[in-house]
PAKOLDREN-830288 format. One record per residue (C-alpha): residue number from 1; y, z, x. Coordinates in pm, whole numbers, plus 50000, padded with zeros to 5 digits. Each point is the difference from the previous one (the first is absolute). Example, Ala and Ser with C-alpha at 12.3 -4.5 7.8 and 13.67 -1.06 7.14 Angstrom:
2
REC  resi      y      z      x
REC     1  49550  50780  51230
REC     2  50344  49934  50137
# end
This chain:
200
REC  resi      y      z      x
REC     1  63490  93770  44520
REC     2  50162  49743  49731
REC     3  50068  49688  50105
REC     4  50249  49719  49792
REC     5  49832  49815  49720
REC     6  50077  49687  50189
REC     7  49849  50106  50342
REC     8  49672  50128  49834
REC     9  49932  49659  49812
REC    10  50113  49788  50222
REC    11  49714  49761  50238
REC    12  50252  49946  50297
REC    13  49832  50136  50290
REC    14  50192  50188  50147
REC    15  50050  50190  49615
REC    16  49644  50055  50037
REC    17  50028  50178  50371
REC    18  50230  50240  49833
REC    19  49806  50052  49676
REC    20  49718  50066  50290
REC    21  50180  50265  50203
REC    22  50118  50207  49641
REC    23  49643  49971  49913
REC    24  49844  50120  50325
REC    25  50261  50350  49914
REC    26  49922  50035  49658
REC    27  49640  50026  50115
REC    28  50099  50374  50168
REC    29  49939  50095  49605
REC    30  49652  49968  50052
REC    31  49978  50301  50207
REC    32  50104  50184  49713
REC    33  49718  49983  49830
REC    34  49847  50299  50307
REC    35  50278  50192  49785
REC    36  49761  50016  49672
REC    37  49732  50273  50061
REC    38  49722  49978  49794
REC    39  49936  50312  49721
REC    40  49794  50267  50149
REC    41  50180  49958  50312
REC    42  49994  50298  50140
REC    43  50409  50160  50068
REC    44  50128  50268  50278
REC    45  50376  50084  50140
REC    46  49836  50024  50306
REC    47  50091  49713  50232
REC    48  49795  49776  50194
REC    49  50044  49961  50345
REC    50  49866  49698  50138
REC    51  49801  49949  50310
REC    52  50192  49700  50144
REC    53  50390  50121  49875
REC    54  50194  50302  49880
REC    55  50133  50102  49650
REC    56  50297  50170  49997
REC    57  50023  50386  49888
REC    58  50282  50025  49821
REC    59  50008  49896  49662
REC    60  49754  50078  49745
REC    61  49658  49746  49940
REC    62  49785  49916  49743
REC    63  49691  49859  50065
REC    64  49674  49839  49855
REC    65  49711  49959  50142
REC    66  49676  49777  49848
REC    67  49657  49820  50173
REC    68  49922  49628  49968
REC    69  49613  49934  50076
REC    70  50087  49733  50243
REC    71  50325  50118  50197
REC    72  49900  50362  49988
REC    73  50349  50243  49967
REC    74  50322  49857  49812
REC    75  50295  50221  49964
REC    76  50431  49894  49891
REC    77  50214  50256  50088
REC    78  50339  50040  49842
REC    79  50272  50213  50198
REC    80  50319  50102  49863
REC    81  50227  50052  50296
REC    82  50384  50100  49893
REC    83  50160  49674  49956
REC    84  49650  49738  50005
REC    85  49665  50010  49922
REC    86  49722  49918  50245
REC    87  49672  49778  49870
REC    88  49709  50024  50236
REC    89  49654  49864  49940
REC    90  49688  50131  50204
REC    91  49681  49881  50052
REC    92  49717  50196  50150
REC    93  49631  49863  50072
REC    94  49642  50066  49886
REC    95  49934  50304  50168
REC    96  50324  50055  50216
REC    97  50219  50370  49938
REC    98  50284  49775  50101
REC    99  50300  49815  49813
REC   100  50161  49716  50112
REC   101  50290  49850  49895
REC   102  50003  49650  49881
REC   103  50352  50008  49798
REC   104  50348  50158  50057
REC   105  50324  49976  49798
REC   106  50314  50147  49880
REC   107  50267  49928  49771
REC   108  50295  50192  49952
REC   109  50033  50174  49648
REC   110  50328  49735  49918
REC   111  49795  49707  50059
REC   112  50275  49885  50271
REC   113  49689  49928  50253
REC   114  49695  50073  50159
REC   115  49698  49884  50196
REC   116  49624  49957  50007
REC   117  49744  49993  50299
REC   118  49652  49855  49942
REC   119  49781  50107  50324
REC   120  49697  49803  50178
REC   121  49744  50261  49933
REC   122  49698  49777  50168
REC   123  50155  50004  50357
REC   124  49953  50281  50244
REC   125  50375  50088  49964
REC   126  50027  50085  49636
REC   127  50363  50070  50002
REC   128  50076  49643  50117
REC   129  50211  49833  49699
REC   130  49887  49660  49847
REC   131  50266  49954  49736
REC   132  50367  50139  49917
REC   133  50202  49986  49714
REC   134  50357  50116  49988
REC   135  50265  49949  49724
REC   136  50362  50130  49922
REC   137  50224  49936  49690
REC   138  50367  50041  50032
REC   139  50290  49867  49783
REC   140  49774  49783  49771
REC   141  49840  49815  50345
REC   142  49610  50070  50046
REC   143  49890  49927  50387
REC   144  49596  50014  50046
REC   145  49849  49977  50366
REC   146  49600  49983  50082
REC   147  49889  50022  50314
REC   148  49641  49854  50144
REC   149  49916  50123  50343
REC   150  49727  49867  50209
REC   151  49899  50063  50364
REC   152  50173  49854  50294
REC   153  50220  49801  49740
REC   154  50349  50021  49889
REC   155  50004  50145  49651
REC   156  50049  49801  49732
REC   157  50271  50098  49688
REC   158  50136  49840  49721
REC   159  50307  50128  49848
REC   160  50091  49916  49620
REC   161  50329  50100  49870
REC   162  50077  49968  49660
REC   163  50288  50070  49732
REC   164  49893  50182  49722
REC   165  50215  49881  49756
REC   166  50064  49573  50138
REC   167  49652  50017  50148
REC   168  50122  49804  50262
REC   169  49917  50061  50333
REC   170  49809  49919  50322
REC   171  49689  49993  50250
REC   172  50036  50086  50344
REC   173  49658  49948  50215
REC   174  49977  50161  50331
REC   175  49776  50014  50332
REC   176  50090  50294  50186
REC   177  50357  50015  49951
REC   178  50054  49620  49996
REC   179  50089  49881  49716
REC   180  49804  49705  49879
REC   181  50085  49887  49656
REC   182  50280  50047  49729
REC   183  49964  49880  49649
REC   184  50303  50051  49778
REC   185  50017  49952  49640
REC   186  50285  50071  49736
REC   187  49932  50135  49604
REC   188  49914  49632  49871
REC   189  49699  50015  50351
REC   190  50226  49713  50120
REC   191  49931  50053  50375
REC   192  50035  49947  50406
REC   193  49753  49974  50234
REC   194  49983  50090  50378
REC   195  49821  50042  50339
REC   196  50094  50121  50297
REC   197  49869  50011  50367
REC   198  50077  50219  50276
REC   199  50293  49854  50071
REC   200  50122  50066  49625
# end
């Protein structure tokens, strides 16, 4: 996510909340780096199907396998599934048979949108989801979401919407499906600020 030249340098503080929340999404590119297998990784089309999900089967999978000394089992599988590919990373312990899913996305072959999943492997229910990433681009306008869920709590999401060409845009904060928090800027980063209650 690009931000305006003005936005990025400037020290107001609310600039810097929204220099925060586009920083905080850029970070999902981190996970990418589970995407680079290491050579001698070993490589199968058959698919992996994890103990705490399921993997779809249609489409046809690619998949690499390799061991790390001190999480045991690592494997990224790539699915190709008509119209999107699927990215799934696995992790399986020092001396378990099983794989368990710690990463899901997909993004559609036009690059119009897609999602990721990163799972809470450590808890009893593996499947639970810790983080969520969504994003669609449409008509030059770029709209990111992320998701952190917690127990017993209303979720919290921050949506970014940006356009592509102006770079202007916004940030939209949410608990639940209140809405907390706008910040608005135009393609200078000249900008409004807002909060809202339950009332609105």
């Amino acid at each position: 996510i690009k931000l305006p030249a003005g936005l990025t340098s400037s020290s107001n503080s609310y600039a810097l909340v929204a220099n925060g929340y586009a920083t905080s999404a850029n970070l999902m590119t981190g996970y990418f780096s589970f995407f680079a297998f290491p050579d001698g990784a070993a490589k199968t089309t058959n698919r992996i199907i994890p103990s705490n999900a399921r993997t779809s089967a249609a489409g046809e999978y690619l998949v690499y396998t390799w061991t790390d000394p001190q999480a045991g089992g690592i494997a990224y599988q790539l699915g190709d599934l008509g119209n999107r590919y699927s990215f799934e990373v696995f992790f399986q312990e020092v001396g378990s048979t099983k794989w368990v899913r710690f990463l899901y996305a997909e993004e559609k072959k036009d690059e119009s949108s897609g999602f990721m999943k990163i799972f809470d492997v450590d808890v009893e229910n593996a499947s639970s989801t810790e983080i969520e990433y969504t994003w669609t681009r449409a008509n030059g306008t770029f709209v990111f979401r992320y998701n952190f869920f917690s127990r017993d709590q209303p979720t919290d999401s921050v949506v970014i919407t940006v356009n592509e060409t102006t770079k202007a845009g916004k940030v939209e904060t949410y608990e639940g499906t209140l809405l907390t928090s706008r910040i608005t800027w135009d393609a200078l980063g000249n900008g409004t600020w807002k909060e809202f209650d339950e009332a609105g």
